[in-house]
N, C-alpha and C positions, 0 to 999 in steps of 0.2 A: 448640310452635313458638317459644315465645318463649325458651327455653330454649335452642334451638338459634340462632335465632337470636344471642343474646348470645355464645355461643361461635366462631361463626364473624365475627362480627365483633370478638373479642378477636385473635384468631386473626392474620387479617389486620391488625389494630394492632401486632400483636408482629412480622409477619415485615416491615411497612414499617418501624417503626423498626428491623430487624436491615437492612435494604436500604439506609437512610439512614446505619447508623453503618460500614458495610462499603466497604474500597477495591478489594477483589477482584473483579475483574472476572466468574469464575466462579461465585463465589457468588452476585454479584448478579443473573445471567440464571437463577440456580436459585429465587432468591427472587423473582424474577418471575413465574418459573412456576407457582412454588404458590401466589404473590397471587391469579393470574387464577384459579387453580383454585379456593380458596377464595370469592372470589369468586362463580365458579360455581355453589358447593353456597348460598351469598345467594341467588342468583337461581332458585334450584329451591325453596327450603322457601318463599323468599314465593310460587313461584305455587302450591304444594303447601297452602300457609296461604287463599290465592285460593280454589281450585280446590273446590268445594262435591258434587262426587264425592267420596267416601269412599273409593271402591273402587278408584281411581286410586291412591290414598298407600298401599291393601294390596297393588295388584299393582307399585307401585315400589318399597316398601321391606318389602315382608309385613308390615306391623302396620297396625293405625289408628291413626295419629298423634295 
């Protein structure tokens, strides 16, 4: 988890500073969109890191995490 974590929170550091350094208005609704996405996949491994079911993280992702 922590593994993943750290990567999705590199993730999202790289696409807001690509969102801060960009004047493209197209780009930057694309970079928002993967923020939130990104985003999203934070808010799923921490409650997948919560969630004290095992078999929850094998029928979401087939492995045990």
């Amino acid at each position: 988890y922590r593994i993943a974590l750290r990567a999705e929170r590199s993730s999202i550091l790289l696409y807001e500073a690509m969102l801060d350094s960009t004047m493209d208005s197209g780009l930057k609704r694309i970079l928002k969109r993967i923020i939130r996405e990104e985003k999203s996949h934070l808010t799923t491994i921490v409650y997948l890191r919560a969630n004290p079911d095992g078999l929850f993280a094998i029928e979401r992702f087939a492995c045990m995490c």
